[in-house]
PANULO-199676 format. One record per residue (C-alpha): residue number from 1; residue in three letters; z, y negated, x negated. Coordinates in Angstrom, 2 decimals, padded with zeros to 5 digits. Each point is the difference from the previous one (the first is absolute). Layout:
REM residues N
     i    aa         Z         Y         X
   NUM   ALA         Z         Y         X
...
//
This chain:
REM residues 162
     i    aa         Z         Y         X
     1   UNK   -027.37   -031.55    027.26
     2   UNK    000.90   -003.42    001.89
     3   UNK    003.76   -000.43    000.63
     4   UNK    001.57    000.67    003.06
     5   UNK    002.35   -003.32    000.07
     6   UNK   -003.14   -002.50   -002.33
     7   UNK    001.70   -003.41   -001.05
     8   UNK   -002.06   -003.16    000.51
     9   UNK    000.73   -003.53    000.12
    10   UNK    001.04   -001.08    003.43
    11   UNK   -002.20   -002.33    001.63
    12   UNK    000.65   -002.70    002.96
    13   UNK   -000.55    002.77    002.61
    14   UNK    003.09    001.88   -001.29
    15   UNK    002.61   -002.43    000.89
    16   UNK    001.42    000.86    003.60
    17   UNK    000.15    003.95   -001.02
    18   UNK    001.82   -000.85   -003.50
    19   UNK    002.34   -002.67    002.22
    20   UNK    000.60    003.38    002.06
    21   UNK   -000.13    002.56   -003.29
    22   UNK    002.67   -002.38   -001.50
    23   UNK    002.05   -000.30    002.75
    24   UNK    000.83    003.90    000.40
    25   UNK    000.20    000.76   -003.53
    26   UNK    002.59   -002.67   -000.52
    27   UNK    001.95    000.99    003.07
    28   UNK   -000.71    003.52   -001.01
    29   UNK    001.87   -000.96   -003.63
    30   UNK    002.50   -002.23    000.57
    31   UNK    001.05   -000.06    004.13
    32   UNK    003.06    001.90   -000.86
    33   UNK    000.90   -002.20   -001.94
    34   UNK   -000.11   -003.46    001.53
    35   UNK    000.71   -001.04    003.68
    36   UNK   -002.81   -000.01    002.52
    37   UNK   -000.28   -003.74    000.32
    38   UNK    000.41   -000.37   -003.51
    39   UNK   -002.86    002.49   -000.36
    40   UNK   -002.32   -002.01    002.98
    41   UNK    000.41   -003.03   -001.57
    42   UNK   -001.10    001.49   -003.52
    43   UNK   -003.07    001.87    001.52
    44   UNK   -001.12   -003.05    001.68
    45   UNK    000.54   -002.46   -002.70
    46   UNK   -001.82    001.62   -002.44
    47   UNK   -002.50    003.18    001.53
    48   UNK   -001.92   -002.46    002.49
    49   UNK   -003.56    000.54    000.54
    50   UNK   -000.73   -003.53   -001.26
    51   UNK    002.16    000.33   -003.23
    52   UNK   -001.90    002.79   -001.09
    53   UNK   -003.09   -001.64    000.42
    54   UNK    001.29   -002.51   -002.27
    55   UNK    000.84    002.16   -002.78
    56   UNK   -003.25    001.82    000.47
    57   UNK   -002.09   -003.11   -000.65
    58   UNK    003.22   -001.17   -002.59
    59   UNK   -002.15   -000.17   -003.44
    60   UNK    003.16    000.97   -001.89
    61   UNK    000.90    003.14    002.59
    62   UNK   -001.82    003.10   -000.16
    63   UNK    000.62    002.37    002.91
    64   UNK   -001.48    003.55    000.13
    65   UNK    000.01    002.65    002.84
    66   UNK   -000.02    003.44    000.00
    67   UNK   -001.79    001.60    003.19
    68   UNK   -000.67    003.06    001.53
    69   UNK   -002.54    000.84    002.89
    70   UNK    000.12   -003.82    000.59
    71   UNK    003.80   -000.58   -000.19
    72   UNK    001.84   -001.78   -002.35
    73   UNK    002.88    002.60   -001.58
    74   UNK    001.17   -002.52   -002.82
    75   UNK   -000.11   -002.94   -001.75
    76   UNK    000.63   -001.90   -002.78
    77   UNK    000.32   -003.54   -001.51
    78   UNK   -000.56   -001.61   -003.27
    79   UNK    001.03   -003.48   -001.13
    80   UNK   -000.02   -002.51   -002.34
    81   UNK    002.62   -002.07    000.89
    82   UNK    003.59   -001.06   -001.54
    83   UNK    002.00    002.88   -001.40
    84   UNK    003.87   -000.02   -000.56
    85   UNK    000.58   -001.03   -003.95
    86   UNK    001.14    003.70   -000.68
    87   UNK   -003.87    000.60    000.18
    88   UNK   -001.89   -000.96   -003.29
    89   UNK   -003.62   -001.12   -000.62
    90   UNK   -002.20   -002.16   -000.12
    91   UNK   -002.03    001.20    003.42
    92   UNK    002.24    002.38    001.84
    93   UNK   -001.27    001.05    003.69
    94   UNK    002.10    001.78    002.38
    95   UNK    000.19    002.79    002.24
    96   UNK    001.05   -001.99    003.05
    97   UNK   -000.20    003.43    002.12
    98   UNK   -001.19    003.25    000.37
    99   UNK    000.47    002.01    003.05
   100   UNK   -001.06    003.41    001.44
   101   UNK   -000.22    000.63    003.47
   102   UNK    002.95    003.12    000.41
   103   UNK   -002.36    003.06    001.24
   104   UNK   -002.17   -001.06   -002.83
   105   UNK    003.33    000.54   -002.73
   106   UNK   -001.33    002.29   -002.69
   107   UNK   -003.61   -000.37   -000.06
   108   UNK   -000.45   -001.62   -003.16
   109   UNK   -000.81   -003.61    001.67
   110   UNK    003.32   -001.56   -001.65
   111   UNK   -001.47    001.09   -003.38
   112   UNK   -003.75   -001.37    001.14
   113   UNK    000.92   -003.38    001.15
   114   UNK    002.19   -000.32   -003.10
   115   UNK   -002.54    000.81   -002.18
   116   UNK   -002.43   -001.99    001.40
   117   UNK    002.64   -002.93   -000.47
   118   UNK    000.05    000.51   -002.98
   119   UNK   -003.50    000.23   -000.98
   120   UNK   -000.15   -003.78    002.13
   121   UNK    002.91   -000.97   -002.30
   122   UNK   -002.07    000.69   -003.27
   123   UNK   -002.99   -001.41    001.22
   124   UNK    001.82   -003.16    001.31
   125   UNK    001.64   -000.20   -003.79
   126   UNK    003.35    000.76    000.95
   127   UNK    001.89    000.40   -002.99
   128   UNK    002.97    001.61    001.99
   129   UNK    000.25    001.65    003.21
   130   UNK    003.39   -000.11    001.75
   131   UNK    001.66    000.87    003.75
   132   UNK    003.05   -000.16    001.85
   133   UNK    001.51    003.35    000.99
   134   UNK    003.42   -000.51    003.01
   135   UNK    002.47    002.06   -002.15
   136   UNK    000.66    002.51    002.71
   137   UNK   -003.41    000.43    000.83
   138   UNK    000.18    003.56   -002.55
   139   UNK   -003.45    001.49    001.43
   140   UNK   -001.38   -003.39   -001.17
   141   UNK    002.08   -000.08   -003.26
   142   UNK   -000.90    003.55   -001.23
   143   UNK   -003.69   -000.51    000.43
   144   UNK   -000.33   -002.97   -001.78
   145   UNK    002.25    001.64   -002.91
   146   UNK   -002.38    002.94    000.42
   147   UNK   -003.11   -002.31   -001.42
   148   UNK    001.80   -001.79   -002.47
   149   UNK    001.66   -002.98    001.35
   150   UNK    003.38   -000.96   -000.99
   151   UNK    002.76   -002.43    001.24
   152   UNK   -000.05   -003.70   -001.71
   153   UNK    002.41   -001.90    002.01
   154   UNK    000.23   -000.93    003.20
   155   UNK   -000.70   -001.98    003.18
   156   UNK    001.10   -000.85    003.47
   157   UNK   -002.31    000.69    002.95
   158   UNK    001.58   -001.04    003.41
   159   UNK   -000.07    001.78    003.36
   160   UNK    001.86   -002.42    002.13
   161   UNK    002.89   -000.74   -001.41
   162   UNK    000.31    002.91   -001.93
//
């Protein structure tokens, strides 16, 4: 039986609809939370059409969609980048992001895109797989307990000046 919400890599073609998939889901997270300009400024610095083009063609990014009847309903992003020192390893990649699209809450794709991640992780010889959770963000915090994550340290991620 095929999924309903498959995972695939993203491809060049994705770009503009993940620049507008990102866009909501981080408003959809975090606008009550953060001032609108702050917010704007965020969404446009970083959710562009043109910087996720980038990191699709990035050789040390992988970024996978989920879909449905030709519509993206969440994504995800691994990298191998640098990782704060509470993270050990020799190869550690990242979960940079993983969002669902909010009518699509509860249809597995969090746990498909994740697992998927970390399939990418193994075969990329990550020796450690690690993500930044915002602390009030308990939805976020519960699922990632849920599959065995647990908290290392921490990190600073800036919306404006917050």
């Amino acid at each position: 039986m095929k999924p309903i919400h498959p995972i695939r890599r993203a491809h060049a073609g994705d770009a503009a609809a993940l620049s507008t998939l990102a866009k909501r889901t981080f408003r959809d997270t975090f606008a009550a939370y953060n001032a609108p300009e702050d917010m704007d400024e965020h969404c446009r610095g970083n959710y562009a059409p043109d910087i996720f083009a980038g990191e699709i063609a990035a050789a040390h990014i992988v970024t996978l969609v989920a879909e449905h009847a030709g519509h993206l309903t969440g994504y995800g992003q691994l990298r191998w980048t640098d990782s704060p020192a509470c993270v050990t390893g020799v190869r550690p990649a990242e979960i940079g992001c993983l969002y669902v699209d909010a009518p699509w809450h509860g249809h597995g794709i969090a746990q498909a895109l994740t697992a998927r991640m970390v399939e990418d992780a193994i075969a990329g010889g990550a020796d450690r797989l690690w993500l930044g959770v915002w602390e009030s963000n308990h939805r976020a915090l519960a699922f990632y307990r849920k599959i065995g994550f647990v908290t290392v340290g921490s990190h600073v991620f800036m919306v404006g000046p917050d």
